[in-house]
C-alpha positions in Angstrom: 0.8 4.5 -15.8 -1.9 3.4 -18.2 -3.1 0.9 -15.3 -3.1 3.7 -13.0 -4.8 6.0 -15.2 -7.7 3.1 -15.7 -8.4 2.9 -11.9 -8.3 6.5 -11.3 -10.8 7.1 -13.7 -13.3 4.4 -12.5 -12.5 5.9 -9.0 -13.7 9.2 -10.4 -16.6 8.1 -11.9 -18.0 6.7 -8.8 -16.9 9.1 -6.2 -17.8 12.7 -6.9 -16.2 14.2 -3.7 -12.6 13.9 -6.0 -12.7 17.4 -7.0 -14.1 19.2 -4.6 -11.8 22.5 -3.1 -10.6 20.9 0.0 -9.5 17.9 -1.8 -7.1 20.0 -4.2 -6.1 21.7 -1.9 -4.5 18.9 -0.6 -3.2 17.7 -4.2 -1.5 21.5 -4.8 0.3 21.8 -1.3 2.6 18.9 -2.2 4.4 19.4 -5.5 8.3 18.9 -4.7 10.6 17.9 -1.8 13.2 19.6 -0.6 15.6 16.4 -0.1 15.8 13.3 0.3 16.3 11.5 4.1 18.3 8.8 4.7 16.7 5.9 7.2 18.7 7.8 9.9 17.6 11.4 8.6 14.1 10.5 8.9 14.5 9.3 12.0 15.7 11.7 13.5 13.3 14.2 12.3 10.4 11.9 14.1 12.0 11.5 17.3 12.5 15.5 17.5 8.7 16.0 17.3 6.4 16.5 19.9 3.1 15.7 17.8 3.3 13.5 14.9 0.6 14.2 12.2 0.3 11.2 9.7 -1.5 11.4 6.7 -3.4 7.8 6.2 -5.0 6.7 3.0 -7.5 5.1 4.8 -8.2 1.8 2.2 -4.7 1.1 2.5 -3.8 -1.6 5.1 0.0 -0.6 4.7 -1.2 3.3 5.7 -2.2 1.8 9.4 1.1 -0.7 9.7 3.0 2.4 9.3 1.5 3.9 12.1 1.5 0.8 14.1 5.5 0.6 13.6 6.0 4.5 14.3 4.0 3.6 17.5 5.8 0.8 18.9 9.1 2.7 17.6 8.5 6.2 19.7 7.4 4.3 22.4 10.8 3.1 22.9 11.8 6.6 24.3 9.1 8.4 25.2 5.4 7.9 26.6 2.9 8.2 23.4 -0.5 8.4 23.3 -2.9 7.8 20.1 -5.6 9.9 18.6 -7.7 8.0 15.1 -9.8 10.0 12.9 -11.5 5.9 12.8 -12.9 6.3 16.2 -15.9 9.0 16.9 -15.5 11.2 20.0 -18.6 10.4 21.3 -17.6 6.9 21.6 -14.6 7.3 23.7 -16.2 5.7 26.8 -16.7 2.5 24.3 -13.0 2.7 23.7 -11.7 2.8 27.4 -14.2 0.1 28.2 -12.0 -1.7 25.4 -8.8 -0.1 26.7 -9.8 -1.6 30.1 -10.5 -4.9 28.5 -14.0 -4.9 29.3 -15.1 -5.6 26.4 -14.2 -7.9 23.8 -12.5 -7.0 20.0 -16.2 -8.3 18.4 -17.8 -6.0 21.2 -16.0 -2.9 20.2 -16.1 -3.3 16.6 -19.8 -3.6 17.0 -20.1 -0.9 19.1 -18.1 1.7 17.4 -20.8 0.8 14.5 -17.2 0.6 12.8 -18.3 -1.4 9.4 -21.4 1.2 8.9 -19.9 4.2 10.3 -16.4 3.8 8.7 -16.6 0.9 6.2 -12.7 -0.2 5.8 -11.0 -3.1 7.0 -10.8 -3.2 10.4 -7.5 -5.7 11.1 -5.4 -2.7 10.4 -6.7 -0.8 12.1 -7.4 -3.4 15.1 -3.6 -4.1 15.2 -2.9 -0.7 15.6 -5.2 0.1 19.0 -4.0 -3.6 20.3 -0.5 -2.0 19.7 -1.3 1.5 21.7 -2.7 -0.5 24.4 0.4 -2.4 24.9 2.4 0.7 24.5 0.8 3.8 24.5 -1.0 5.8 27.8 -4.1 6.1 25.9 -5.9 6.1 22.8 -8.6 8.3 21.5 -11.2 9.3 19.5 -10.8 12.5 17.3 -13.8 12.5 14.3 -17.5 13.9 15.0 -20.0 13.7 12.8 -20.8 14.2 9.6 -18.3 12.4 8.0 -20.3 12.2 4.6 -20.9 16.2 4.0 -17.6 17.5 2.6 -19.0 21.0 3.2 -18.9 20.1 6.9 -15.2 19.1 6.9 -13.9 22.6 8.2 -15.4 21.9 11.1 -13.9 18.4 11.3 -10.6 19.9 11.8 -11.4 22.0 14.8 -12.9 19.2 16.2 -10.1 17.2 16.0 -7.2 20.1 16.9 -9.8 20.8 20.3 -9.5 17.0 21.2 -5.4 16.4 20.4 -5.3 19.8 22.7 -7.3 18.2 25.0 -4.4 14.9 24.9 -2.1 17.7 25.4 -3.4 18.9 28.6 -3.8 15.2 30.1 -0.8 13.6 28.7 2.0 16.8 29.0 4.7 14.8 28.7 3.7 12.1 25.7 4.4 12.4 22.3 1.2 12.7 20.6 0.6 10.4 17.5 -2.5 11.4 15.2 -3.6 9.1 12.4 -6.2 11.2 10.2 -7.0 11.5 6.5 -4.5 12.5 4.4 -6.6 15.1 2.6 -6.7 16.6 5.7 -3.0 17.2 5.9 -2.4 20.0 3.4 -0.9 22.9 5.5 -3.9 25.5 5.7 -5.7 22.4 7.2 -4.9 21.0 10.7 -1.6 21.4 10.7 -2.3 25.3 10.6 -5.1 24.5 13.3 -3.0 22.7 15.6 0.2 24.8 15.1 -2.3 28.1 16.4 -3.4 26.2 19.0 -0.2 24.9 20.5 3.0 27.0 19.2 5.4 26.3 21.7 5.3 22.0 20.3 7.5 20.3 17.8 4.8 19.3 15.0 5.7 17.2 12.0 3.2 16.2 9.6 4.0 12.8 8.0 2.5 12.4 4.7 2.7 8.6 2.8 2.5 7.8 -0.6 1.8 11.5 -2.5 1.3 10.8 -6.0 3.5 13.9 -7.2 6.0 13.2 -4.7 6.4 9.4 -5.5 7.0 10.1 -9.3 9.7 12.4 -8.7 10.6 10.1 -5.7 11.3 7.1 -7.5 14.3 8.0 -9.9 16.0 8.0 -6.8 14.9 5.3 -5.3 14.3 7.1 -2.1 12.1 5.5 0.7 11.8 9.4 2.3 11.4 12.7 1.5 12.0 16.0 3.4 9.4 18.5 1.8 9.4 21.6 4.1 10.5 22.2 7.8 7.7 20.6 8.9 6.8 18.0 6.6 8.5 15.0 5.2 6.8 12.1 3.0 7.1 8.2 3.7 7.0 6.0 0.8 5.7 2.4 1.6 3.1 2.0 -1.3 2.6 2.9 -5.4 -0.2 5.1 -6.8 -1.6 1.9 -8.3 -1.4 0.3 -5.0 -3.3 2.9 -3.1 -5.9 3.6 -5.9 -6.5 -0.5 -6.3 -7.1 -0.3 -2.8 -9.8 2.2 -2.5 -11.5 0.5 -5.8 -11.9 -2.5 -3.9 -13.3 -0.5 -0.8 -15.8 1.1 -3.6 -16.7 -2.4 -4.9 -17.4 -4.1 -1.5 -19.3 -0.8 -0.5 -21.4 -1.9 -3.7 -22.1 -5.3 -3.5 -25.0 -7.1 -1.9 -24.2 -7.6 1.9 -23.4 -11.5 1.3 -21.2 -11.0 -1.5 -17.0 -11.9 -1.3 -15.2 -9.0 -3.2 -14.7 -8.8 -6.5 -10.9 -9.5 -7.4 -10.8 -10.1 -11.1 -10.6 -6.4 -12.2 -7.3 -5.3 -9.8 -5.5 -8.2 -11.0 -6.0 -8.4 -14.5 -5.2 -4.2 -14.1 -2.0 -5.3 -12.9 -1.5 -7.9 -15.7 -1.8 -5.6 -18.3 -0.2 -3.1 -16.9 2.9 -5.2 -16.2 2.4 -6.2 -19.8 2.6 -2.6 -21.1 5.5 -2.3 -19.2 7.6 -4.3 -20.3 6.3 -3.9 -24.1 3.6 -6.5 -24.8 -0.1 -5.9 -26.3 -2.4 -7.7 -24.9 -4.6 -8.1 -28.4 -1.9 -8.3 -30.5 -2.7 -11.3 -33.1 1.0 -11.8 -33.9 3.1 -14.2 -32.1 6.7 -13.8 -33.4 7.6 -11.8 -30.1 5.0 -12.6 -28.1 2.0 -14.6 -27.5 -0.6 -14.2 -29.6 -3.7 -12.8 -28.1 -2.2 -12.4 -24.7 -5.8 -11.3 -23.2 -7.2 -14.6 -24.5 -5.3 -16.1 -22.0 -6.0 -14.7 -19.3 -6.4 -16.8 -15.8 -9.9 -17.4 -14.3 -9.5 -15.3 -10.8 -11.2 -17.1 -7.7 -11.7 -15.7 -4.0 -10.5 -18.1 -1.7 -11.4 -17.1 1.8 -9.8 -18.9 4.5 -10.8 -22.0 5.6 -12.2 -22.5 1.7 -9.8 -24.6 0.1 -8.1 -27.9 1.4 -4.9 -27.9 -0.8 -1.8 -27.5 1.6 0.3 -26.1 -0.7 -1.7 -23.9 -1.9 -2.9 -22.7 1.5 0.7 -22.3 2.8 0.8 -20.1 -0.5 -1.8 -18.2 0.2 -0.9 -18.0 3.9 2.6 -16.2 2.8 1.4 -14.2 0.2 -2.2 -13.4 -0.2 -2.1 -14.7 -3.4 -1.1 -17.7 -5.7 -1.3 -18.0 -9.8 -1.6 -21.9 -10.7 -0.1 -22.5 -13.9 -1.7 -26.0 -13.8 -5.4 -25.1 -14.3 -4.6 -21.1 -15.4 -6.2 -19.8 -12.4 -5.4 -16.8 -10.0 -6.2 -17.4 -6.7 -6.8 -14.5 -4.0 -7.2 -14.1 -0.2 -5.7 -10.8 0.7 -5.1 -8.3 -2.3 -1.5 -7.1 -1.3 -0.1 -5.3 -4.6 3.5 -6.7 -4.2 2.6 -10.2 -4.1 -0.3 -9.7 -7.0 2.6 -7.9 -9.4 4.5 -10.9 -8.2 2.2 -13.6 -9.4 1.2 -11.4 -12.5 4.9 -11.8 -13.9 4.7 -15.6 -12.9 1.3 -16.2 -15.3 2.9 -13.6 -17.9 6.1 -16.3 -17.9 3.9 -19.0 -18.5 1.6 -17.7 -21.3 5.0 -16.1 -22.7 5.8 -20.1 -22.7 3.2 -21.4 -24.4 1.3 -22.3 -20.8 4.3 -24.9 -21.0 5.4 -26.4 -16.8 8.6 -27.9 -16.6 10.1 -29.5 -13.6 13.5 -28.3 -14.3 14.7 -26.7 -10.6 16.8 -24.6 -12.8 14.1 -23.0 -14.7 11.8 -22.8 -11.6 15.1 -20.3 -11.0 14.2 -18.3 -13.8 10.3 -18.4 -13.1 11.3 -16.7 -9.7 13.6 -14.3 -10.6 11.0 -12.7 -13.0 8.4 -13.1 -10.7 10.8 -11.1 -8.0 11.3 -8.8 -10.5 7.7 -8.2 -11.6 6.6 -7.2 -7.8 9.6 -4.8 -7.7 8.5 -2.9 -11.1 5.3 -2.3 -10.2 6.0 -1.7 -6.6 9.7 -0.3 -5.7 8.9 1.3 -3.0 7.4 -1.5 -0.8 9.3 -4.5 -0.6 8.0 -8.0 -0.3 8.8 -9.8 2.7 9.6 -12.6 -0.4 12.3 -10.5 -1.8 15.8 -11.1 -1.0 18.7 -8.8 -1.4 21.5 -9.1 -3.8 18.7 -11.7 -5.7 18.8 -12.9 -9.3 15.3 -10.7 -9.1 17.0 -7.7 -7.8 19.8 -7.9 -10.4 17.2 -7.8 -13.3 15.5 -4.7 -11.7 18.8 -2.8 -10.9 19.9 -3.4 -14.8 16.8 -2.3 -16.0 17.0 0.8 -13.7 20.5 1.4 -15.0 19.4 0.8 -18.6 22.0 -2.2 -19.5 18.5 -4.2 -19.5 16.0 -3.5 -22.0 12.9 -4.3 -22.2 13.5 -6.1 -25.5 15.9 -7.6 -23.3 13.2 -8.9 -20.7 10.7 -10.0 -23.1 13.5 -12.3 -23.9 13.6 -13.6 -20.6 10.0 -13.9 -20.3 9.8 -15.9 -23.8 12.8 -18.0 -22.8 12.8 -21.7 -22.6 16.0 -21.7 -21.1 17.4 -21.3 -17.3 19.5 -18.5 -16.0 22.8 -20.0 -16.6 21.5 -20.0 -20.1 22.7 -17.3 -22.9 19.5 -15.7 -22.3 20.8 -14.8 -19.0 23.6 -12.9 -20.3 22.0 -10.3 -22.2 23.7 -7.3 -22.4 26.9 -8.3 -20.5 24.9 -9.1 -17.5 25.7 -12.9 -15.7 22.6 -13.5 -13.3 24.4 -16.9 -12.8 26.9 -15.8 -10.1 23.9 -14.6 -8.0 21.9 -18.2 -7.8 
């Protein structure tokens, strides 16, 4: 929380459009769920719908994969079609040159002015057109211009409710997939727009990720949320996720044109706030419980962009995860910034300063190192898994004792300080045996 707090001030003090009416509105419509959906509940509740409304967080690369797998999902059992907020209506005939692979990916990006006229990454967001081609009857363009005036942003919506009842009237029998801002996905918004326009279709807005709805989400452990008759909430990615994400978007929107982003800040965020978390001060000048001066140790962060470095290990690291912490020369290496994988490597630096910055080549403490550093991504992100974490894992176990509250977090800090392996005492804290699950 105090990490998240920290971001969503700097956010704040850089973008003034954060209070403004429309925004809160957004903020106040979505206060509590109803219940909570099973995988099967959920699904359900998407394949009844005739247009799908999802909310996307638009610096967040998971917000797009989301809609790229309820895509290619739908389209299973139904003909879909795709309208982006991304793309400018005016630019549809750019789009169907691309659709009619006329033109190349480099071509359209170009075209679409998409780094000056939108600004976020664009693999997400290329994956998820190369996806509607392959599976969808169209894709279109809903935004219009100006995307910069908020006081304009009325008018946005009945732009884009003219153009999805425009896909309606060429694609009758399609489900209708939308992917547009999530502020624009409070109730008296489009949804109200679209639901005038059309009343006889099935709409469900999908909302991901609401901060209020996560929180109250997350004692549960839920992956879903039903929050009205026509709303349910997806949870794929944390509040520090998402707000890391658009402070990186602010700080490559500031730099000089040449410049590679600036990683250092997000990580060492989520270093301290894993720290916090788990009851270590980062200044604390005592070292009976902890390591003295923890921010004095600190890893130097580098980019690595691909192609830079020449070390295979470290690229096939970097390759799975984005990331890679090297305890050898205390550094914290970053290609992609994918929270999971960062909170995961966090926890593996924490180990080793907790240790003294000691390396061992015991296999059985390298079991210890990777249990922590499973659990350290599933703290600070529960609700998206990493592809790197295994079920019914020595990681797992430490984070579903800690959620019961059998594990402490005097209890952890033990395990981070510990010199030992799993099969150790230190292991057993608390009547737990992480031993049976190596």
């Amino acid at each position: 929380m105090h990490a998240l707090a920290s971001v969503r001030r700097e956010i704040r003090s850089r973008d003034s459009a954060s209070g403004r009416k429309y925004l809160r509105e957004f903020t106040q419509a979505f206060r509590q769920y109803d219940s909570i959906l099973t995988g099967d509940q959920l699904e359900q509740q998407l394949a009844a719908a005739d247009i799908l409304l999802v909310g996307d967080y638009h610096a967040l690369a998971t917000s797009q994969r989301f809609a790229t797998e309820l895509l290619e999902r739908r389209a299973q059992n139904r003909p879909v079609v795709l309208g982006v907020e991304a793309v400018l209506s005016r630019d549809q005939r750019i789009l169907d040159s691309w659709w009619r692979r006329e033109i190349s990916e480099e071509d359209l990006r170009r075209r679409l002015r998409f780094d000056c006229d939108w600004g976020y990454d664009w693999a997400p967001l290329y994956n998820l057109l190369s996806s509607a081609r392959d599976h969808a009857e169209g894709i279109y363009g809903l935004d219009c211009m100006s995307r910069s005036d908020l006081r304009r942003i009325r008018s946005r919506d009945r732009h884009a409710s003219a153009k999805i009842c425009q896909m309606r009237g060429q694609h009758p029998e399609a489900v209708i997939i939308v992917l547009f801002g999530e502020s624009h996905m409070a109730p008296q918004h489009l949804p109200r727009l679209i639901s005038e326009a059309l009343p006889e279709q099935r709409i469900l807005t999908v909302l991901q990720n609401v901060d209020t709805l996560y929180w109250r989400a997350l004692e549960h452990q839920a992956t879903a949320v039903r929050v009205s008759e026509d709303a349910v909430c997806v949870f794929n990615s944390s509040p520090l996720e998402k707000c890391e994400s658009y402070r990186l978007c602010l700080e490559r929107w500031n730099a000089p044109a040449d410049d590679l982003p600036d990683f250092a800040p997000a990580v060492y965020n989520v270093i301290s706030s894993l720290a916090k978390a788990l009851g270590f001060r980062m200044d604390s000048p005592h070292n009976g419980t902890q390591p003295k001066f923890l921010s004095d140790s600190l890893p130097e962060v580098l980019n690595a962009p691909e192609g830079m470095t020449t070390n295979q290990e470290l690229t096939k690291r970097l390759d799975e995860n984005g990331c890679a912490y090297i305890a050898g020369t205390n550094t914290f290496v970053v290609r992609e910034f994918q929270m999971a994988e960062v909170a995961g490597e966090a926890a593996r630096f924490l180990h080793h300063a907790c240790r003294g910055m000691c390396q061992t080549k015991d296999p059985q403490q390298r079991v210890m190192e990777d249990a922590l550093v499973d659990f350290g991504s599933r703290l600070l992100c529960p609700s998206n898994q990493s592809e790197n974490q295994v079920m019914g894992s020595p990681g797992q176990a430490l984070y579903d004792a800690y959620l019961s509250g059998t594990m402490t977090r005097t209890m952890l800090r033990k395990l981070f300080l510990s010199q030992r392996d799993l099969s150790s005492e230190s292991a057993r804290i608390g009547g737990i045996s992480l031993e049976s699950k190596l």
